[in-house]
N, C-alpha and C positions, 0 to 999 in steps of 0.2 A: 521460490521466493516467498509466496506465502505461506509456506511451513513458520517462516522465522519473521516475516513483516507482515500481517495479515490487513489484506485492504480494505475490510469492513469496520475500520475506527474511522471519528471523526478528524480527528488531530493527533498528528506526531506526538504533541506533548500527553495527550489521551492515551496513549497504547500501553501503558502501564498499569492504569486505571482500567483496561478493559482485557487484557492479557495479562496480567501478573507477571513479573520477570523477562519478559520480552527482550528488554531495553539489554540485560546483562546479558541472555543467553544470543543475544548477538555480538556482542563484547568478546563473549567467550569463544563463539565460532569464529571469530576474525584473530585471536591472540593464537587458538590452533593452526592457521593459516598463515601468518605472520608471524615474523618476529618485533614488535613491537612494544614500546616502554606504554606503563600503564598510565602514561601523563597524557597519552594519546586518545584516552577513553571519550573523554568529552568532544573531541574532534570528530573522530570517528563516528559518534552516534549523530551528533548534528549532521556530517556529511549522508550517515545513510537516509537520516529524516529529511533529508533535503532531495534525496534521490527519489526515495518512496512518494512524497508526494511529485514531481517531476513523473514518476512512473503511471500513476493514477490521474496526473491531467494528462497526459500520450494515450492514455485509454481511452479519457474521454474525447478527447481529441478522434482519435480514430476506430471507435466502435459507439460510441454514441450519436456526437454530431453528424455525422455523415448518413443517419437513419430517421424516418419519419416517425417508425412507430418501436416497444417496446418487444415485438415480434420480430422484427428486421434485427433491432440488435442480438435479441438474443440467438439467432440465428450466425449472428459473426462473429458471439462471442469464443474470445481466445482459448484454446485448451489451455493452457497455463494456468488460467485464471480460473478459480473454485468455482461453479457453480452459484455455491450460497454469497461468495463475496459481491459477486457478479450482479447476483437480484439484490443485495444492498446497492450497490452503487448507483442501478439503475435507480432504487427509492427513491435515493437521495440525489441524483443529480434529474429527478423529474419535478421537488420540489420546487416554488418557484422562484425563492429567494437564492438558487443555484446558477439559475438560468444567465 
């Protein structure tokens, strides 16, 4: 997943601005996969940005909260999940307007 949705952006609407083509070459990986008219594009990305962040609060949910310190998590962090995405998100959901 994080080949093609990478979880160290702030916002869905951001990952263009921080990935360049993003938004298309997932466009493009689902028109391979599907047979699908291209009136679909806007649907499609909104449902994945809708999933991706869904995907990233299930993180938090269950590799964060559940831990006291930033040792503990990184300890359960998921193989799925990059490494460097990983110590982002810890950054960012230690701030404390996160909280």
């Amino acid at each position: 997943m994080s080949n093609l949705c990478p979880l160290n952006v702030e916002k869905w609407m951001d990952m263009d601005k921080v990935y360049k083509g993003t938004k298309e070459r997932i466009w493009q990986y689902v028109k391979k996969r599907y047979l699908i008219s291209d009136r679909a594009k806007k649907w499609v990305l909104q449902t994945v940005g809708a999933d991706w962040r869904g995907f990233k609060g299930r993180l938090k949910r269950d590799h964060y909260k559940p831990y006291k310190t930033n040792k503990m998590r990184w300890n359960k962090r998921p193989d799925y999940v990059p490494s460097e995405h990983f110590r982002w998100l810890l950054k960012r959901w230690n701030d404390s307007k996160d909280q």
